[in-house]
N, C-alpha and C positions, 0 to 999 in steps of 0.2 A: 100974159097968160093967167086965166084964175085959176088952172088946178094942174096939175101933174097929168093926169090923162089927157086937155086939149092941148099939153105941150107934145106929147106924144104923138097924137094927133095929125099936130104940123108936120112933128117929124118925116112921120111917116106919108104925110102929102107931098113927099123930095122924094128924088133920088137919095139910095141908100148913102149916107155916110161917110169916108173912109174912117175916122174914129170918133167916139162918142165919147166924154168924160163925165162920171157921174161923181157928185159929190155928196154925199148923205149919210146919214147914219141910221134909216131909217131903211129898216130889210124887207118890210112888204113894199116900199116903193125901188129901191135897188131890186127882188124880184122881178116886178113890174115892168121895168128899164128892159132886164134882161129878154125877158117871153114876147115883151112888142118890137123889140128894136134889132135889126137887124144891118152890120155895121162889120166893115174890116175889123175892127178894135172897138173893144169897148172893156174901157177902162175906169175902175171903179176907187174911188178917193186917193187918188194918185194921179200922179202930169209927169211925173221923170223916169216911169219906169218902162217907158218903151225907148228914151234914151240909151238905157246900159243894154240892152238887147241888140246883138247884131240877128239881124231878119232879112229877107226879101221884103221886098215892099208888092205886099198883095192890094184887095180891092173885093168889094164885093159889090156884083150889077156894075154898073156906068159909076161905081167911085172909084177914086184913083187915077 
C-alpha cells in the first residue's frame, strides 16, 4: 500500500473485521483509523489488552 488511506480503502472493501490493531503514534492517522473503520475491536498500540478482559465474544456485520 502507498498511503494510510488506500490501506483503508482495502479495508473497507471486506467484510467488517472482527478486530483491527493499530499501531502508531501518529493521532491524525489513529483519528483517521477510528472514523473509517468500523470493527468488533479496535485496538490501538496494544495486542494483550483484550487478553486480560473477560467479554463475550461479539462481531460486527458478517465478522465473527
Amino acid at each position: 500500500m502507498e498511503s494510510p488511506e488506500e490501506a483503508l480503502d482495502f479495508i473497507q472493501s471486506k467484510p467488517s473485521p472482527l478486530s483491527v490493531y493499530l499501531f502508531s503514534s501518529d493521532r491524525k492517522l489513529r483519528s483517521l483509523v477510528r472514523s473509517k473503520i468500523r470493527a468488533g475491536a479496535l485496538v490501538e498500540n496494544d495486542a494483550l489488552i483484550q487478553a486480560g478482559l473477560e467479554l463475550t465474544l461479539g462481531s460486527r456485520k458478517s465478522s465473527g
